[in-house]
C-alpha positions as CSV (number, residue, x, y, z in Angstrom):
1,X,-152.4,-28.2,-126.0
2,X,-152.0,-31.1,-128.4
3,X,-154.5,-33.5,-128.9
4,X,-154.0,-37.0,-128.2
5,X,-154.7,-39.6,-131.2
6,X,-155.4,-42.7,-130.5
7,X,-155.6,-45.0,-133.0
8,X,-157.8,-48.4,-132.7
9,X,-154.5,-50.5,-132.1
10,X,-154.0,-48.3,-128.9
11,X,-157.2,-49.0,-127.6
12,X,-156.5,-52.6,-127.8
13,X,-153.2,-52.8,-126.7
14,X,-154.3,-50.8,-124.2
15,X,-157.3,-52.7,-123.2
16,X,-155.5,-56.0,-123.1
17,X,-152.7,-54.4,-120.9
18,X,-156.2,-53.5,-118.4
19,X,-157.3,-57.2,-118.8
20,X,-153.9,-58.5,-118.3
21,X,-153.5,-56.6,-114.8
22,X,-157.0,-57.5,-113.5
23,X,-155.8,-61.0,-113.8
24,X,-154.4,-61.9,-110.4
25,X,-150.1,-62.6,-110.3
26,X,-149.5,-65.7,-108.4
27,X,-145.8,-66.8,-107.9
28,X,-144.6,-70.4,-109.0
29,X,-142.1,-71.3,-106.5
30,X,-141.2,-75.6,-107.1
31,X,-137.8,-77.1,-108.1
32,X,-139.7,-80.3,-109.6
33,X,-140.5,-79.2,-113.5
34,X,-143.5,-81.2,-113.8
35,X,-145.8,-80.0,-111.0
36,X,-144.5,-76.0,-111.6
37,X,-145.8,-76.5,-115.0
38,X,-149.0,-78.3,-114.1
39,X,-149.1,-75.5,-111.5
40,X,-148.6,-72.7,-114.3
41,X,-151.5,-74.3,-116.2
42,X,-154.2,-74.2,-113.8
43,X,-153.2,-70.9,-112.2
44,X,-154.2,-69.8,-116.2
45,X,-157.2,-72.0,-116.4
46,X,-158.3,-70.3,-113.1
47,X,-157.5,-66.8,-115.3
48,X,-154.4,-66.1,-113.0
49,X,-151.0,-65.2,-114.5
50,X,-148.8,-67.5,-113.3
51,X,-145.5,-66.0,-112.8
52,X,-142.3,-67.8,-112.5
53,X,-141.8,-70.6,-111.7
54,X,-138.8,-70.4,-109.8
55,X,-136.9,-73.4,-108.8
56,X,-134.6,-72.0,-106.3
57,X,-134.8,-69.5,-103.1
58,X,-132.6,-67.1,-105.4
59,X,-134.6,-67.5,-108.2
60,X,-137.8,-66.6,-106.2
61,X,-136.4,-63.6,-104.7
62,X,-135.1,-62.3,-108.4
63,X,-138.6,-63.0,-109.4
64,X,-139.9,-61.2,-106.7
65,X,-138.1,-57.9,-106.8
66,X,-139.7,-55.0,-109.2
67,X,-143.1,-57.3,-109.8
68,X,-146.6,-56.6,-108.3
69,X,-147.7,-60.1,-107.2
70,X,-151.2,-60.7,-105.7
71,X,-150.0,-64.2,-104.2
72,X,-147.3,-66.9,-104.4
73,X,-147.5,-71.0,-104.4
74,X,-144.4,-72.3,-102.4
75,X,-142.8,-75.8,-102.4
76,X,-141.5,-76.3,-99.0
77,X,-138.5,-78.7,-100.1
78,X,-136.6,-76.6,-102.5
79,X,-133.2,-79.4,-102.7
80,X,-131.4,-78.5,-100.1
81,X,-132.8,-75.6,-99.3
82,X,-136.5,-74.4,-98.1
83,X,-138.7,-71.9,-98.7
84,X,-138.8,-69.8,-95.7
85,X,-136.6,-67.0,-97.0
86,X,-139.2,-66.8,-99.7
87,X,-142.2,-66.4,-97.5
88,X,-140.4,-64.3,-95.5
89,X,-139.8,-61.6,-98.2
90,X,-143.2,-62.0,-99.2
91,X,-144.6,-61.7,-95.6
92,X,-142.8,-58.6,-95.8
93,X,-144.4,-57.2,-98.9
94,X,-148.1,-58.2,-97.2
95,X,-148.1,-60.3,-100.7
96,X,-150.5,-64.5,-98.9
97,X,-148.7,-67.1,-99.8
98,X,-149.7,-71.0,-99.9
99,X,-147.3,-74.1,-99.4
100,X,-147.1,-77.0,-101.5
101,X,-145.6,-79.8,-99.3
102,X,-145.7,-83.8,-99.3
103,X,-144.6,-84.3,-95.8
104,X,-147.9,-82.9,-94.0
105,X,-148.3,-80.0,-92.2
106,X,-145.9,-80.8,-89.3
107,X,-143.2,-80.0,-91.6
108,X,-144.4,-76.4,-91.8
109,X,-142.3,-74.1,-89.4
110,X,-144.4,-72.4,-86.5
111,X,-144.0,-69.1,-88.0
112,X,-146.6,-70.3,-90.5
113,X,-149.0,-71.5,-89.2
114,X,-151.8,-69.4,-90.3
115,X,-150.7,-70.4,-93.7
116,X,-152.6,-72.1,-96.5
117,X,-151.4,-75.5,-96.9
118,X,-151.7,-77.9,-100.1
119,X,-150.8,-81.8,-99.3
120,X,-149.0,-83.4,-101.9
121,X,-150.6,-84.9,-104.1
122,X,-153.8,-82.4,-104.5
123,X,-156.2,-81.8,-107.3
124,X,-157.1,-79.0,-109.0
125,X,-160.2,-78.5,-106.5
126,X,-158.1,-78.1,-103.4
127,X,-155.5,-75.6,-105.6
128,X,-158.6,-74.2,-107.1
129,X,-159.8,-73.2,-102.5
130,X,-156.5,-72.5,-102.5
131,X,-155.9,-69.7,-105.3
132,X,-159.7,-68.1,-103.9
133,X,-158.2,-67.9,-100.5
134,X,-155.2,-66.0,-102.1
135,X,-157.0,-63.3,-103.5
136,X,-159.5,-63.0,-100.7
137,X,-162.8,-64.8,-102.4
């Protein structure tokens, strides 16, 4: 049997790779650059790897096939499209999801309603209940 040698490098790669997947993977689905990237920064602030963002339905579902995700943040509005399609997929994967939306939560199809919601504009403190609903805190 060989013996496995593991030098100190492998420990740490490895142990970062550990630290890295115990942070949670939370899909960035918004076609406006600014708030995706203010998104991406607090999901990291929160210690959350933000991954995306998407700006398109496409995009998200590319984004979403072949990754393990522990959640998603969706922008309703995507152009001219929305982001049911999205939800849908992800409803299908059992991955919770949370819409971002700045027409209030009429605007949220009836299929959702159990769904978190985030009013445009929100603060960090509402994402921050949002994210802990995500992963089930």
């Amino acid at each position: 049997m060989a013996e496995l040698d593991f030098t100190a490098k492998d420990v740490i790669y490895r142990a970062q790779l550990e630290r890295k997947r115990a942070m949670a993977r939370i899909l960035v689905v918004d076609d406006e650059p600014l708030i995706a990237a203010m998104l991406r920064e607090w999901l990291e602030e929160l210690g959350c790897e933000a991954v995306g963002p998407a700006q398109s339905v496409s995009g998200a579902l590319d984004l979403i096939e072949g990754v393990e995700l522990d959640g998603a943040i969706l922008d309703v509005s995507l152009g001219r499209e929305n982001c049911y399609p999205v939800a849908d997929a992800l409803r299908e994967r059992g991955i919770p999801f949370a819409f971002v939306t700045g027409h209030g939560s009429q605007e949220i199809d009836p299929r959702y309603q159990e769904a978190i919601i985030l009013a445009k504009p929100f603060r960090f403190e509402a994402m921050k209940k949002a994210v802990a609903q995500l992963r089930g805190a």
